[in-house]
C-alpha positions as CSV (number, residue, x, y, z in Angstrom):
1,X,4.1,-2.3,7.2
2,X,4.6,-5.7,8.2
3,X,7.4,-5.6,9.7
4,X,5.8,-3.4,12.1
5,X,3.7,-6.1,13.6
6,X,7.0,-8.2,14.0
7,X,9.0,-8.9,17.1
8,X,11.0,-11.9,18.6
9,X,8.0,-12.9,20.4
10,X,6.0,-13.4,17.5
11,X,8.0,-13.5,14.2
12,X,6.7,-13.3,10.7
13,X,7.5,-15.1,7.6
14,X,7.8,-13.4,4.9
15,X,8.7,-15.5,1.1
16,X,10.1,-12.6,-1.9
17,X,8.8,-14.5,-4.7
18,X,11.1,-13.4,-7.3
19,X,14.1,-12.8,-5.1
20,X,16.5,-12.5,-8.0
21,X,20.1,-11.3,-6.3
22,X,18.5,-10.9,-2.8
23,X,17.9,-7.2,-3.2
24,X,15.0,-7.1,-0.9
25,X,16.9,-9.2,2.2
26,X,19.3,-6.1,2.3
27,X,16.6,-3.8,2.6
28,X,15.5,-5.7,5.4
29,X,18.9,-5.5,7.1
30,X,19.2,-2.0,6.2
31,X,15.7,-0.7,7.2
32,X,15.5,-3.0,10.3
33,X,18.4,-4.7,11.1
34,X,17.5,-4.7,15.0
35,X,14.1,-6.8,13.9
36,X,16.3,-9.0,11.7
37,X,18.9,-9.8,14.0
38,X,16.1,-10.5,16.7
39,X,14.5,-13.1,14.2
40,X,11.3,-11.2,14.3
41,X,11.1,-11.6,10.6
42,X,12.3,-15.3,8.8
43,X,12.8,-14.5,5.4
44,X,13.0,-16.7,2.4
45,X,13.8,-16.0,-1.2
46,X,12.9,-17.9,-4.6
47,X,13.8,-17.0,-8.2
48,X,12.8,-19.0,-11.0
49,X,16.3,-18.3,-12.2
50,X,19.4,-20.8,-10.8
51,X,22.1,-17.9,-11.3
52,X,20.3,-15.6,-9.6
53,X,19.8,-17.6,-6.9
54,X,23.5,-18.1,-7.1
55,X,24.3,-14.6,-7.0
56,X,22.0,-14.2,-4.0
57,X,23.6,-16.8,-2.5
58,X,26.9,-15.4,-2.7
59,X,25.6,-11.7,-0.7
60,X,24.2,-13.3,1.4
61,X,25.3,-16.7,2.2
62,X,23.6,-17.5,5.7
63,X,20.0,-16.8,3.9
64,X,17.2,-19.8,2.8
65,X,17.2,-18.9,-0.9
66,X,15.5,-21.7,-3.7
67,X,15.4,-21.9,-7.4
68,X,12.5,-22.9,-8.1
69,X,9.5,-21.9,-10.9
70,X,6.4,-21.4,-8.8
71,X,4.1,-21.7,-11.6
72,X,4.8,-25.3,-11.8
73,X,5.7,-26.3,-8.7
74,X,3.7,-24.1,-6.3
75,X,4.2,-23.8,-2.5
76,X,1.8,-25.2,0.1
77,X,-0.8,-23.1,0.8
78,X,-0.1,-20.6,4.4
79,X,3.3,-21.8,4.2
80,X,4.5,-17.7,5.0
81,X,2.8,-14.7,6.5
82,X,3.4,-12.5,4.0
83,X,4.6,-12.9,-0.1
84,X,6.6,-10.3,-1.8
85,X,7.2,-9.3,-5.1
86,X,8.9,-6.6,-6.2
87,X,10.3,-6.4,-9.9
88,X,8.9,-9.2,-11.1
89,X,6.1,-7.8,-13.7
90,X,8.2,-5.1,-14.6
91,X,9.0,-4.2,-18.6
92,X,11.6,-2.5,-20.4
């Protein structure tokens, strides 16, 4: 729903805490590529884990991603628009 409110005008940022091999990015690109490739939405992704940032990385090589555990290092407050996580409290 977001993305919606998005345009080049007036882009969004969105932070996928969690981002693990960049999963969400591609939906992006393959749900709204014309907002993406606007830059109506700046996307950044963090995973607590280095190789998945790696892995991430390597998809998608022109993207902001960061290792980094959030828990002990937390961002600024109102740093993005919007968080994301999707996967991350999920058990098997």
């Amino acid at each position: 729903l977001f993305i919606a409110k998005a345009d080049g005008d007036h882009p969004i940022s969105v932070v996928d805490v969690g981002c693990g091999a960049g999963l969400f990015y591609a939906y992006l690109m393959w749900y709204h590529p014309s907002k993406m490739a606007a830059g109506a939405v700046r996307y950044a992704g963090i995973d607590i884990s280095p190789k998945m940032v790696a892995a991430a990385h390597k998809r998608h090589p022109n993207v902001q991603f960061e290792a980094r555990n959030v828990i002990a290092d937390p961002l600024p407050s109102a740093c993005y628009d919007f968080a994301v996580m999707n996967g991350v409290l999920t058990v098997k």
